[in-house]
PyMOL commands that place a pseudoatom at each C-alpha (Angstrom):
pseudoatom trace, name=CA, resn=UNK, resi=1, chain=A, elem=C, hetatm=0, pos=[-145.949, 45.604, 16.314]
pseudoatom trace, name=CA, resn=UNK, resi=2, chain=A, elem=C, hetatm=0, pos=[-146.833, 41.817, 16.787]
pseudoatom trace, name=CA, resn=UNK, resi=3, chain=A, elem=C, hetatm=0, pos=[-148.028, 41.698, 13.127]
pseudoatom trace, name=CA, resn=UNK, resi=4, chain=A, elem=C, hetatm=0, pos=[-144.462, 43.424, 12.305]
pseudoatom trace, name=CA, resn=UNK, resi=5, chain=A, elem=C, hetatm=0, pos=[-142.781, 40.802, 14.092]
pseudoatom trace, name=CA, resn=UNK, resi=6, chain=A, elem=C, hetatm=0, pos=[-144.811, 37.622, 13.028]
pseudoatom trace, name=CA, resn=UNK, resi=7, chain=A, elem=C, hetatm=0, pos=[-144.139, 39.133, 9.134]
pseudoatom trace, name=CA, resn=UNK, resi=8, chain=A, elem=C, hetatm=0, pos=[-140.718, 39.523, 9.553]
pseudoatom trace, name=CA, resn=UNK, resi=9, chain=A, elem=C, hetatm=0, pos=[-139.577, 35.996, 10.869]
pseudoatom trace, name=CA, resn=UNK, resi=10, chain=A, elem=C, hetatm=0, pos=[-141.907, 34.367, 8.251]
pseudoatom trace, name=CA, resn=UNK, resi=11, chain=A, elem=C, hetatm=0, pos=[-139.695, 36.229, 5.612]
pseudoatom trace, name=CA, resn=UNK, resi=12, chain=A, elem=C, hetatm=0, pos=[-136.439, 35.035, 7.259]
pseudoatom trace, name=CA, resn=UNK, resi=13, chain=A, elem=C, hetatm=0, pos=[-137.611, 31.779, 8.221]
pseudoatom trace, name=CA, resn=UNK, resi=14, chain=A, elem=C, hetatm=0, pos=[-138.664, 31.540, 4.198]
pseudoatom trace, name=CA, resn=UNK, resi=15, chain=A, elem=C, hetatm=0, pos=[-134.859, 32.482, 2.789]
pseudoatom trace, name=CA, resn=UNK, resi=16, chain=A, elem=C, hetatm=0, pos=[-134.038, 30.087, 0.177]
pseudoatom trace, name=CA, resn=UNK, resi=17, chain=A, elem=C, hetatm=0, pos=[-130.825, 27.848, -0.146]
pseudoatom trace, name=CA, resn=UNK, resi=18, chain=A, elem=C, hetatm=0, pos=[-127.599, 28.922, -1.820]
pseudoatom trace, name=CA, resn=UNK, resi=19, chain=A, elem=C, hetatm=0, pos=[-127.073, 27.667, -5.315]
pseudoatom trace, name=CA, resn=UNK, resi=20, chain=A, elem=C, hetatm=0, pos=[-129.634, 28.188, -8.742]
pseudoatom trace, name=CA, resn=UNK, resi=21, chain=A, elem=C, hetatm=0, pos=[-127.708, 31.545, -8.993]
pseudoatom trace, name=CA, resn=UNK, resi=22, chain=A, elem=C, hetatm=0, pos=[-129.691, 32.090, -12.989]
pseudoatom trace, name=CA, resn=UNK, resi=23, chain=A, elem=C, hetatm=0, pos=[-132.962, 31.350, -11.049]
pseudoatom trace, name=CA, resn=UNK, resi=24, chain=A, elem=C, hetatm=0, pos=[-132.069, 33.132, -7.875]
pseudoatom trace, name=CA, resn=UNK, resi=25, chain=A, elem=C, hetatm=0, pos=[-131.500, 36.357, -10.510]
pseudoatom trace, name=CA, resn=UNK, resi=26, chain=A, elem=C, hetatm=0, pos=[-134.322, 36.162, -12.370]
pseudoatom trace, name=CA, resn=UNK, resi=27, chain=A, elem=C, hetatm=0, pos=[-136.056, 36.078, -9.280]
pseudoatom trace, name=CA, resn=UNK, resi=28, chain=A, elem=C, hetatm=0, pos=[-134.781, 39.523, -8.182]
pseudoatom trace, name=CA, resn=UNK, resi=29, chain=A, elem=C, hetatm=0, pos=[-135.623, 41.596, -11.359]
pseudoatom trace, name=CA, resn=UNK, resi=30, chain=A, elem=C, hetatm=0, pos=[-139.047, 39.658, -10.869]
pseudoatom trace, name=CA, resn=UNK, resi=31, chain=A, elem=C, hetatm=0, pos=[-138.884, 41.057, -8.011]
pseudoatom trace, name=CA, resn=UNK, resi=32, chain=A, elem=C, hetatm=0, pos=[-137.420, 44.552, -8.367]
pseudoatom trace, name=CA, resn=UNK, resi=33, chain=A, elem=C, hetatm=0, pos=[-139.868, 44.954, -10.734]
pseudoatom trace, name=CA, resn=UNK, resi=34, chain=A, elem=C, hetatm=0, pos=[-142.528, 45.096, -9.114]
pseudoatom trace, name=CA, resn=UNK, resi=35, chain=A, elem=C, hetatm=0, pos=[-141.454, 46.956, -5.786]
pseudoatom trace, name=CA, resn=UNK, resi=36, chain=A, elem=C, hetatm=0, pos=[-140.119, 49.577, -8.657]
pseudoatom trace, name=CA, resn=UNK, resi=37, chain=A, elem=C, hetatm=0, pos=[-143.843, 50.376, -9.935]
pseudoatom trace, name=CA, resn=UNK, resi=38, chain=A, elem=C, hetatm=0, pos=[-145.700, 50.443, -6.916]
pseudoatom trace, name=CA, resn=UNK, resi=39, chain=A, elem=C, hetatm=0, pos=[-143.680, 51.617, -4.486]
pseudoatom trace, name=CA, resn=UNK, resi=40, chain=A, elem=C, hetatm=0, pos=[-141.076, 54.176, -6.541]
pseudoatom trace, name=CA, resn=UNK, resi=41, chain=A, elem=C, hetatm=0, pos=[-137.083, 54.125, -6.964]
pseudoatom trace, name=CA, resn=UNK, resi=42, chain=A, elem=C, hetatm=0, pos=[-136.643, 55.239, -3.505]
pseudoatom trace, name=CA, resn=UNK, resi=43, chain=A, elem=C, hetatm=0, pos=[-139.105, 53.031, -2.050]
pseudoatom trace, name=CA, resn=UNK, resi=44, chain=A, elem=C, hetatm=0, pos=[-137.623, 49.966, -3.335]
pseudoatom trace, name=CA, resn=UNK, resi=45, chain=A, elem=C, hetatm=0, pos=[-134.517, 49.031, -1.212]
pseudoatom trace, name=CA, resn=UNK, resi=46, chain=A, elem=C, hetatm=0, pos=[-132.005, 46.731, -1.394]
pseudoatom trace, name=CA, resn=UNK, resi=47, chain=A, elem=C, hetatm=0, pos=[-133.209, 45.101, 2.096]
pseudoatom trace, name=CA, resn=UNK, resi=48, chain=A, elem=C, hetatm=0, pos=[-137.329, 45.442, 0.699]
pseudoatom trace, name=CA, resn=UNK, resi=49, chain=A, elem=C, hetatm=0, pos=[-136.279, 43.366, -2.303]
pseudoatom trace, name=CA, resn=UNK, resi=50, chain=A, elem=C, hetatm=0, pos=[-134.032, 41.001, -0.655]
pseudoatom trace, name=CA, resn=UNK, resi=51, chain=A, elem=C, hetatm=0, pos=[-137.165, 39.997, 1.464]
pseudoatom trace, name=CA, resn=UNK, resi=52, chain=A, elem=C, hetatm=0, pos=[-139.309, 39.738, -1.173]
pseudoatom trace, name=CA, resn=UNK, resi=53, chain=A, elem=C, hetatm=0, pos=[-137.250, 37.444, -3.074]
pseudoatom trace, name=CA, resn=UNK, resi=54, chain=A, elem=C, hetatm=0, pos=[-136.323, 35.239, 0.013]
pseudoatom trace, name=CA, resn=UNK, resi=55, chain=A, elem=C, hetatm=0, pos=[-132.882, 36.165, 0.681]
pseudoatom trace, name=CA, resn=UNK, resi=56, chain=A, elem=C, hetatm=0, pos=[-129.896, 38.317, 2.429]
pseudoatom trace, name=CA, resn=UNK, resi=57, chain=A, elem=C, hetatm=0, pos=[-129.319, 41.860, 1.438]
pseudoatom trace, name=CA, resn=UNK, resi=58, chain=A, elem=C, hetatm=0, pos=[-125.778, 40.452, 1.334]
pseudoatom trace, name=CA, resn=UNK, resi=59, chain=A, elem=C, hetatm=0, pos=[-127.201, 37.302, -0.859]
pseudoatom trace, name=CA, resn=UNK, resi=60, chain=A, elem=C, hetatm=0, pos=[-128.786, 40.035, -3.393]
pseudoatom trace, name=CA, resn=UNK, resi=61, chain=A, elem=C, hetatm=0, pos=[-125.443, 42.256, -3.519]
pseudoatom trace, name=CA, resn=UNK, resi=62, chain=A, elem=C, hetatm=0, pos=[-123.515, 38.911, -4.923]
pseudoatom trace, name=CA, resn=UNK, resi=63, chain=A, elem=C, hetatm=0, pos=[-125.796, 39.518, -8.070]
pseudoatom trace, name=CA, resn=UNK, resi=64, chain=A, elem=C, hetatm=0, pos=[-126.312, 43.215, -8.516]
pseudoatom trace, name=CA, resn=UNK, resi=65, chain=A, elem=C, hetatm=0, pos=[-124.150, 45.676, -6.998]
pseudoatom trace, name=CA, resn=UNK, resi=66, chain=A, elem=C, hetatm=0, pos=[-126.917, 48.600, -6.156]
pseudoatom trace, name=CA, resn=UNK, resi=67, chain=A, elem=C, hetatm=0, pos=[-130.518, 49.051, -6.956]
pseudoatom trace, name=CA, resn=UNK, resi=68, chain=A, elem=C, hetatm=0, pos=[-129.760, 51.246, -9.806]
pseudoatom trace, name=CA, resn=UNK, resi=69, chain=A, elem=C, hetatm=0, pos=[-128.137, 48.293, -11.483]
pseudoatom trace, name=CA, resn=UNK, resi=70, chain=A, elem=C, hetatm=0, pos=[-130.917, 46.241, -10.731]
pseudoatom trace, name=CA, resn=UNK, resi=71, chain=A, elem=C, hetatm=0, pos=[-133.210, 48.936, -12.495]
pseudoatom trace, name=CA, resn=UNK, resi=72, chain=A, elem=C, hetatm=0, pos=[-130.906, 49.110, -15.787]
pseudoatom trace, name=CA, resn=UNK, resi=73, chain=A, elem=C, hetatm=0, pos=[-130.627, 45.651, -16.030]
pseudoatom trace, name=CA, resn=UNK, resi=74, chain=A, elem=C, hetatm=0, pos=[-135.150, 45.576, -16.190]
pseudoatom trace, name=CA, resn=UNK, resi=75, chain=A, elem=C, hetatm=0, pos=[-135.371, 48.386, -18.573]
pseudoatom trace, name=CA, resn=UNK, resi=76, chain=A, elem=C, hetatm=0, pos=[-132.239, 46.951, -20.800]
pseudoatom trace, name=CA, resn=UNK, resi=77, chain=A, elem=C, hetatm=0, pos=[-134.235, 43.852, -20.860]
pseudoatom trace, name=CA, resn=UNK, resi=78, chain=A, elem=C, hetatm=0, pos=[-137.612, 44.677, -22.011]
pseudoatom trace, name=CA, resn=UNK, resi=79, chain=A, elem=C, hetatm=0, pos=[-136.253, 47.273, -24.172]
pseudoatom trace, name=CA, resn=UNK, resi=80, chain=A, elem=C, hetatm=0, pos=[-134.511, 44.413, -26.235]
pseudoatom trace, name=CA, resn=UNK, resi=81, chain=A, elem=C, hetatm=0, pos=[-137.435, 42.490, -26.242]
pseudoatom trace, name=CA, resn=UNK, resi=82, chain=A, elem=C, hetatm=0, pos=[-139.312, 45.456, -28.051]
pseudoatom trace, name=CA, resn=UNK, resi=83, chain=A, elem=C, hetatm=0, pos=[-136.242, 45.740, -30.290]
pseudoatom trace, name=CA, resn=UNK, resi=84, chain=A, elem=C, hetatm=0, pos=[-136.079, 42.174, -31.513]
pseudoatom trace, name=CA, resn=UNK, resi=85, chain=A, elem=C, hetatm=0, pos=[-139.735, 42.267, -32.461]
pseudoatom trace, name=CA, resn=UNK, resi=86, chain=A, elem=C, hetatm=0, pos=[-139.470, 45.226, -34.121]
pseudoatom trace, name=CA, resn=UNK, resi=87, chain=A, elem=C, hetatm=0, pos=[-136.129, 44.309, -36.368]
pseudoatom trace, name=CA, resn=UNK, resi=88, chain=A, elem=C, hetatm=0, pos=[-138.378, 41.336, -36.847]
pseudoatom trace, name=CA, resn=UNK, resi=89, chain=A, elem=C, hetatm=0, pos=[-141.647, 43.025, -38.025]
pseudoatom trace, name=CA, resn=UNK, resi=90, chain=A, elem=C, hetatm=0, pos=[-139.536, 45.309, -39.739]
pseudoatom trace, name=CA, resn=UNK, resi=91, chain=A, elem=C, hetatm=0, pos=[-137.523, 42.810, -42.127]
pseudoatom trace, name=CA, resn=UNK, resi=92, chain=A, elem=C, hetatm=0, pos=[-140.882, 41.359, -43.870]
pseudoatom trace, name=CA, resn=UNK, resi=93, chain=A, elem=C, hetatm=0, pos=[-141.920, 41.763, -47.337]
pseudoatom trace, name=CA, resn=UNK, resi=94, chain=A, elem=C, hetatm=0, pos=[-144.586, 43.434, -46.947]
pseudoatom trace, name=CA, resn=UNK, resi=95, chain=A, elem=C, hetatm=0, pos=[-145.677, 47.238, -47.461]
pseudoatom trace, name=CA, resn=UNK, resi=96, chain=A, elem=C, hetatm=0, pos=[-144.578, 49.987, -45.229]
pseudoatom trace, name=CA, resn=UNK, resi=97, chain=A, elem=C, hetatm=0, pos=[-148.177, 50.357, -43.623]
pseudoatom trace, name=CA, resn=UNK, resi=98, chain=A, elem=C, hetatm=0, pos=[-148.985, 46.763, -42.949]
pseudoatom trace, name=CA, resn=UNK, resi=99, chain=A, elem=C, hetatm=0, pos=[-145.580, 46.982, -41.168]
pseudoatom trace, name=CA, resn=UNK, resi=100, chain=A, elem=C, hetatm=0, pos=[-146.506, 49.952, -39.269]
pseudoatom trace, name=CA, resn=UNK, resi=101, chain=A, elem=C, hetatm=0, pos=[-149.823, 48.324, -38.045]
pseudoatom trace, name=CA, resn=UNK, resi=102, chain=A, elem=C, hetatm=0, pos=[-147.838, 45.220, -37.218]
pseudoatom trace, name=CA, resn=UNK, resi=103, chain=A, elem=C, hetatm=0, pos=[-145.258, 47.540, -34.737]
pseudoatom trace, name=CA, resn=UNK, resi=104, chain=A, elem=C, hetatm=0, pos=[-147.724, 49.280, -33.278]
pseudoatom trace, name=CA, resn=UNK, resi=105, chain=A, elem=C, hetatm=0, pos=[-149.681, 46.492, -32.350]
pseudoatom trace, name=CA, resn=UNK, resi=106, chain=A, elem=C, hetatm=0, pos=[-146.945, 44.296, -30.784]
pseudoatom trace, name=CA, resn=UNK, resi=107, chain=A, elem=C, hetatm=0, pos=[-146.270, 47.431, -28.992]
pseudoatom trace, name=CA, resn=UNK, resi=108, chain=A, elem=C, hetatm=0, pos=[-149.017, 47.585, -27.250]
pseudoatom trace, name=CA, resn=UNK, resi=109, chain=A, elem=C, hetatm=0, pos=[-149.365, 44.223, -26.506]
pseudoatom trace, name=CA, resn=UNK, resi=110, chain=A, elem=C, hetatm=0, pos=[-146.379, 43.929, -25.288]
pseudoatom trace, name=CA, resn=UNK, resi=111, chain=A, elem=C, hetatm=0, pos=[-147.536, 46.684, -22.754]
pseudoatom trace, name=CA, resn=UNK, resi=112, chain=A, elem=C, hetatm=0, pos=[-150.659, 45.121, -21.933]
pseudoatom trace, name=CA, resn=UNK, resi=113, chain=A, elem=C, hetatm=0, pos=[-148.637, 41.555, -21.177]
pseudoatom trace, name=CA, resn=UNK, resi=114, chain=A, elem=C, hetatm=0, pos=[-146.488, 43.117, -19.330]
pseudoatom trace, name=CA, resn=UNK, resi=115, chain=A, elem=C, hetatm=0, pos=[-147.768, 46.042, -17.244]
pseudoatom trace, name=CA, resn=UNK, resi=116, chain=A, elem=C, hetatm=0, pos=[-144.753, 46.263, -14.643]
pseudoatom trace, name=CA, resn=UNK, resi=117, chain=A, elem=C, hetatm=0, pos=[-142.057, 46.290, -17.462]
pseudoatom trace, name=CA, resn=UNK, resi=118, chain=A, elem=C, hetatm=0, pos=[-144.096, 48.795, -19.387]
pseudoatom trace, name=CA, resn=UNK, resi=119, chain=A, elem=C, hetatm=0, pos=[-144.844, 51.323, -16.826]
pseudoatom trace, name=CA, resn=UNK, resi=120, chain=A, elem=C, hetatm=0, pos=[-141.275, 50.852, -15.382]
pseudoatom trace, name=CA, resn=UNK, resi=121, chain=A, elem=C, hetatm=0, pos=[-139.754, 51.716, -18.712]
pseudoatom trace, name=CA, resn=UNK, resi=122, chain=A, elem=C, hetatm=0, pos=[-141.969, 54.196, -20.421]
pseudoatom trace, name=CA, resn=UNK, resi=123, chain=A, elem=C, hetatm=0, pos=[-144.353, 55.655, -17.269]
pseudoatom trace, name=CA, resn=UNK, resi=124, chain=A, elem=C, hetatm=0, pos=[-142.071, 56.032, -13.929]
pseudoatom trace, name=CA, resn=UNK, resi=125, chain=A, elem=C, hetatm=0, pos=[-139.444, 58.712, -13.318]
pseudoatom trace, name=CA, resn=UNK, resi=126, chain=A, elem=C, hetatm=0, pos=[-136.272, 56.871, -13.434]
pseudoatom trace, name=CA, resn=UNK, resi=127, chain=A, elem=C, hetatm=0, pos=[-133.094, 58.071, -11.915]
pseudoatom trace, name=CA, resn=UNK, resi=128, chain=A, elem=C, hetatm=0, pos=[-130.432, 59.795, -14.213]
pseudoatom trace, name=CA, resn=UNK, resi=129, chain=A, elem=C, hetatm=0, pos=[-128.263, 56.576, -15.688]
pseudoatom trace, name=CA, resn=UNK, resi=130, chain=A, elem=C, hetatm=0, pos=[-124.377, 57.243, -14.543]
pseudoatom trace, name=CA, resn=UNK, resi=131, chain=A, elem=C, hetatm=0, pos=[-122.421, 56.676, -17.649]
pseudoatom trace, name=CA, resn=UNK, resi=132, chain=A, elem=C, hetatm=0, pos=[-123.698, 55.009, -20.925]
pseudoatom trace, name=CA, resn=UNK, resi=133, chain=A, elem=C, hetatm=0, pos=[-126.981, 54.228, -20.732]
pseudoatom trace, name=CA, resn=UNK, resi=134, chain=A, elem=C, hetatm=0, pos=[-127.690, 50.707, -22.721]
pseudoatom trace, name=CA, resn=UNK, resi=135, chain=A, elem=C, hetatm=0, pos=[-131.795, 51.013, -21.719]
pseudoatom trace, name=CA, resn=UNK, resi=136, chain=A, elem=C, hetatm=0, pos=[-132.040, 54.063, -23.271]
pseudoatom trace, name=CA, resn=UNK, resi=137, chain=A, elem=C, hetatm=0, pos=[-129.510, 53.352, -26.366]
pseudoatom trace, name=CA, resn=UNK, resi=138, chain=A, elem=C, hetatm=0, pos=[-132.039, 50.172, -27.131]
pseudoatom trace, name=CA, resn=UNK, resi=139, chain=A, elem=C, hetatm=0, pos=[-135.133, 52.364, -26.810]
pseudoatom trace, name=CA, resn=UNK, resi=140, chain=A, elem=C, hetatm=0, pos=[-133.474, 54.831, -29.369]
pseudoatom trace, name=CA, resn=UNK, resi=141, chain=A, elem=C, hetatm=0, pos=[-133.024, 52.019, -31.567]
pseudoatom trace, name=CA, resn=UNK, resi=142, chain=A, elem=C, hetatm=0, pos=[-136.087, 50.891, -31.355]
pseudoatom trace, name=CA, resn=UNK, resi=143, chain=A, elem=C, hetatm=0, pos=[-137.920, 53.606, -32.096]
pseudoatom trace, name=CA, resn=UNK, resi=144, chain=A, elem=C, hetatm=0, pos=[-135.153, 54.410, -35.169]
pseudoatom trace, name=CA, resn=UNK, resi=145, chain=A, elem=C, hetatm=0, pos=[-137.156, 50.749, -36.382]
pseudoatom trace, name=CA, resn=UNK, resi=146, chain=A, elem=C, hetatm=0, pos=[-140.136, 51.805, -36.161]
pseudoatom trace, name=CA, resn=UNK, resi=147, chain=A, elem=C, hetatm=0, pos=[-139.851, 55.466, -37.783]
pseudoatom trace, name=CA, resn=UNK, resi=148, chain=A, elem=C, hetatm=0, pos=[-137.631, 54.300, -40.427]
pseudoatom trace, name=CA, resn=UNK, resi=149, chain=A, elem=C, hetatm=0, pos=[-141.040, 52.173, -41.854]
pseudoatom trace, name=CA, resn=UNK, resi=150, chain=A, elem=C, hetatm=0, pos=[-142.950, 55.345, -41.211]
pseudoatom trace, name=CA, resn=UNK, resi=151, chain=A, elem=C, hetatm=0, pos=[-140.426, 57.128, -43.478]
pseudoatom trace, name=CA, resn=UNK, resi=152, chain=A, elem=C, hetatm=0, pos=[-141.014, 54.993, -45.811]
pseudoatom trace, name=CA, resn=UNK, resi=153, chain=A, elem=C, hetatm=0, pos=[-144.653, 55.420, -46.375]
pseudoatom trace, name=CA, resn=UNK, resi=154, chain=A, elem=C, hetatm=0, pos=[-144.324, 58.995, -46.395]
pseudoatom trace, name=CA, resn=UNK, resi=155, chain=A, elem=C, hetatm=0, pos=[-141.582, 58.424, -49.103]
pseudoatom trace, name=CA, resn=UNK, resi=156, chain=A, elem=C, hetatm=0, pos=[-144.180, 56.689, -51.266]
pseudoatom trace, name=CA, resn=UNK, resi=157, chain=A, elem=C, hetatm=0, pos=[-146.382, 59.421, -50.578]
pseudoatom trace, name=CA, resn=UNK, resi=158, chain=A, elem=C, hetatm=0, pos=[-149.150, 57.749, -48.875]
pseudoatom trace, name=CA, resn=UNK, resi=159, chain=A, elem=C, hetatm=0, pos=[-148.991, 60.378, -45.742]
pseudoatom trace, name=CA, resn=UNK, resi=160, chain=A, elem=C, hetatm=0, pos=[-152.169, 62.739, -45.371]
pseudoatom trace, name=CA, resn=UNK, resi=161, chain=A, elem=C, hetatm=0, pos=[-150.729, 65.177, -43.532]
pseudoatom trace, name=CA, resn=UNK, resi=162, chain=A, elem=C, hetatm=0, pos=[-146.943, 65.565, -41.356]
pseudoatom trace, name=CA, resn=UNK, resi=163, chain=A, elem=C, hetatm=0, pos=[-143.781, 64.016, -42.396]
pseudoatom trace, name=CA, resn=UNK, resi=164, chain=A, elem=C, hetatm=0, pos=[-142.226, 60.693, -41.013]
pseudoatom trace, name=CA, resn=UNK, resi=165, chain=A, elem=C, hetatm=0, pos=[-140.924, 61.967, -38.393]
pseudoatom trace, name=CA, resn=UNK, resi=166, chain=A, elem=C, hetatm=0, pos=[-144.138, 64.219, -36.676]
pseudoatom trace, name=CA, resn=UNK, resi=167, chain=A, elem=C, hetatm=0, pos=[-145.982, 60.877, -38.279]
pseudoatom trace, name=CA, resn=UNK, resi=168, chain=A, elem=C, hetatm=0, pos=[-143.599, 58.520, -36.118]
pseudoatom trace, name=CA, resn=UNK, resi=169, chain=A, elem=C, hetatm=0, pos=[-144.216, 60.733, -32.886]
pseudoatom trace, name=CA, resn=UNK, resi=170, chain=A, elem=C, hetatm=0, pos=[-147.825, 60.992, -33.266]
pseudoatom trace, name=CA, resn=UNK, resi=171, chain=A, elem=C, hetatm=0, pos=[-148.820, 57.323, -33.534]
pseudoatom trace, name=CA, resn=UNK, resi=172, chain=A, elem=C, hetatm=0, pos=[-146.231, 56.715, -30.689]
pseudoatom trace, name=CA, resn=UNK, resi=173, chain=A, elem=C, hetatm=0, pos=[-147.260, 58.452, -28.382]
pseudoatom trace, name=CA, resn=UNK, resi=174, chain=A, elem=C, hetatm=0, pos=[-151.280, 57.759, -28.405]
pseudoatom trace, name=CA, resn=UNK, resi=175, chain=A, elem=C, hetatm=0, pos=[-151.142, 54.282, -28.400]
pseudoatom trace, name=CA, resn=UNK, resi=176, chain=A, elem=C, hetatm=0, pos=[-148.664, 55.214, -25.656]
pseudoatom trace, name=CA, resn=UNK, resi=177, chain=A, elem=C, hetatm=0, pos=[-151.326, 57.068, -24.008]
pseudoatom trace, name=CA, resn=UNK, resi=178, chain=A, elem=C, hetatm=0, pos=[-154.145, 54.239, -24.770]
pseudoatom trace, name=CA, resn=UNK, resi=179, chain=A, elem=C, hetatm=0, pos=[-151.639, 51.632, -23.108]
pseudoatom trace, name=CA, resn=UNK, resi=180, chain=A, elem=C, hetatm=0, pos=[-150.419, 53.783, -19.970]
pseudoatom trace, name=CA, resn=UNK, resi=181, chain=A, elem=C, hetatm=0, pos=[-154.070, 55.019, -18.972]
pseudoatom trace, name=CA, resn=UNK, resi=182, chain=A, elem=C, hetatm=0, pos=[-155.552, 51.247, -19.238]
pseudoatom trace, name=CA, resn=UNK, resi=183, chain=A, elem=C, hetatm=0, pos=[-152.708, 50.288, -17.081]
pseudoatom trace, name=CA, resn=UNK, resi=184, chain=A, elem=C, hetatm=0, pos=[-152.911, 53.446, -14.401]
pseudoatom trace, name=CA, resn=UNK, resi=185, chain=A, elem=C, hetatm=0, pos=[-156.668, 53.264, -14.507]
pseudoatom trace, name=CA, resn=UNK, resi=186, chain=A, elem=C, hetatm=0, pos=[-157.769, 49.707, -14.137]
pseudoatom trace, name=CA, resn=UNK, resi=187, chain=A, elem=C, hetatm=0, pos=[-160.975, 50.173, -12.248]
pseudoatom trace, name=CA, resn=UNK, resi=188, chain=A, elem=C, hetatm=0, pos=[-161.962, 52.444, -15.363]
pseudoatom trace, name=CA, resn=UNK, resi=189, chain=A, elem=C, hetatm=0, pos=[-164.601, 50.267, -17.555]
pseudoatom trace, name=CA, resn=UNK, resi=190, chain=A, elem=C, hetatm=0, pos=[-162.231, 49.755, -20.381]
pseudoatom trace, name=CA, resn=UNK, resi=191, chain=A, elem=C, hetatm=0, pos=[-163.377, 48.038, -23.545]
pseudoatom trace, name=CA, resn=UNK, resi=192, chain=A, elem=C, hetatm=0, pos=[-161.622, 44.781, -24.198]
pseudoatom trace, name=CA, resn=UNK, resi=193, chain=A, elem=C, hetatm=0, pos=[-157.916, 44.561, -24.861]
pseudoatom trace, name=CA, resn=UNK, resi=194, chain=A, elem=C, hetatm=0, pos=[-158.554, 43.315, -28.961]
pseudoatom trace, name=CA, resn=UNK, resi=195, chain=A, elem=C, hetatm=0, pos=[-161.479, 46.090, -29.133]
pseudoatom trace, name=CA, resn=UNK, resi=196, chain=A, elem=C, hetatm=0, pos=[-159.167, 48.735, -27.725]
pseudoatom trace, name=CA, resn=UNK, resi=197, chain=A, elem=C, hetatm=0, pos=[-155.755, 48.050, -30.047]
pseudoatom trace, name=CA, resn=UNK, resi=198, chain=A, elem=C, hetatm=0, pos=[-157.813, 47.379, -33.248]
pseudoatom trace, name=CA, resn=UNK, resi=199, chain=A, elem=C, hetatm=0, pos=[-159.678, 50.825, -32.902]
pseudoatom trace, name=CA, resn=UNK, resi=200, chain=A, elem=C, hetatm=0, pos=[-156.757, 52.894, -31.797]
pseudoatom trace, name=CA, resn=UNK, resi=201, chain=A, elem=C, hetatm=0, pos=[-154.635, 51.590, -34.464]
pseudoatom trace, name=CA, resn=UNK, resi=202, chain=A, elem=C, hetatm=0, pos=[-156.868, 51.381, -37.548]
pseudoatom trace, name=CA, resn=UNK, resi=203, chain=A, elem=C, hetatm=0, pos=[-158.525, 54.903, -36.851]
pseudoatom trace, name=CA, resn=UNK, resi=204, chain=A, elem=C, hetatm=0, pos=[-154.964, 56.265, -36.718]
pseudoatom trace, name=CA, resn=UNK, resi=205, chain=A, elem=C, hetatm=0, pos=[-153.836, 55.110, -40.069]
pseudoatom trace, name=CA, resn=UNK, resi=206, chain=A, elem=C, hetatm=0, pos=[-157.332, 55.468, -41.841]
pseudoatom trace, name=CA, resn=UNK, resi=207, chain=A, elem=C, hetatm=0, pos=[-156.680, 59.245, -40.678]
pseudoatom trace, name=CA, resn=UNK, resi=208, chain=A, elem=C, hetatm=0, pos=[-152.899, 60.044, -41.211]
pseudoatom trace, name=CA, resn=UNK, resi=209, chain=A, elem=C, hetatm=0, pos=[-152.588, 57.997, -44.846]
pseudoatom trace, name=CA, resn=UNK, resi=210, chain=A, elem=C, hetatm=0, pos=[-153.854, 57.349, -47.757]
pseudoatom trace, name=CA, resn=UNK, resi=211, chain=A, elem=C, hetatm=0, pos=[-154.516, 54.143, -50.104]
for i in range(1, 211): cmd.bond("trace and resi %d" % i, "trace and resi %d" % (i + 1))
show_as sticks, trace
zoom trace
């Protein structure tokens, strides 16, 4: 009970100043973030993030008006991260599979650089969206990026086996898996981060196309 109480007034006593309201928001996806991924959607309360961040659960409801809002707003974010890069990737001269190899590989280490964003988005159970969902509309379009180059190597006839779409799906989701186990597991005794990408990816393409 005494530790209860000693924690507590140190959070209150630590409440930052009005004013920085950019900062102070930033702050609170920070944050949210993180309470999000280890603790779980219901776990993570307005009041639990208010004192991590420093401030009033009053404070924290000028910004976002619920947690749920607070959870869109992290997904919608690192989902058009992921996007840009992969309009990016996607818009160079080069062929279809060097492009493919490029996604894949800024996918997963944008995963690895960011293991809260990554689990929150594509690992936790995330409550159903009410109304449009822009998180998930981004995520559709970025994986619309990425299987669109796919599609095109299996339009030049350089897939071994599948079309673009099962093609698409199956490279997704295992470097997916290789990402989400490395981040759920980290006691495991992983090979490094290079090692693990540059086997995963290059062993995937040497088997699904051809030269």
């Amino acid at each position: 009970m005494g530790l209860v109480g000693v924690s507590t007034t140190r959070r209150r006593s630590a409440r930052k100043a009005k004013g920085d309201g950019h900062l102070r928001r930033a702050e609170i996806l920070a944050a949210a973030e993180r309470i999000f991924v280890a603790e779980g959607y219901e776990g993570a309360t307005i009041r639990r993030i208010a004192d991590e961040v420093g401030v009033s659960s009053t404070a924290l409801y000028m910004h976002f008006q619920d947690k749920a809002c607070i959870l869109l707003e992290i997904c919608q974010g690192a989902m058009q991260e992921l996007l840009d890069r992969n309009n990016q990737i996607a818009e160079r001269p080069l062929d279809a599979v060097s492009r493919t190899r490029m996604m894949l590989d800024a996918y997963m280490r944008w995963g690895f650089e960011h293991p809260n964003a990554y689990q929150l988005v594509f690992s936790a159970v995330r409550p159903l969206p009410r109304g449009p969902d822009a998180a998930s509309e981004l995520g559709a379009g970025c994986y619309d990026s990425f299987s669109g180059v796919v599609r095109e190597i299996a339009a030049e006839g350089r897939l071994r086996l599948g079309d673009g779409d099962s093609a698409s799906q199956a490279l997704w989701a295992a470097c997916h898996g290789v990402v989400a186990l490395r981040l759920s597991r980290p006691n495991f005794p992983w090979q490094p981060v290079d090692e693990l990408i540059h086997v995963t990816i290059d062993g995937l393409l040497a088997g699904i196309t051809v030269d």
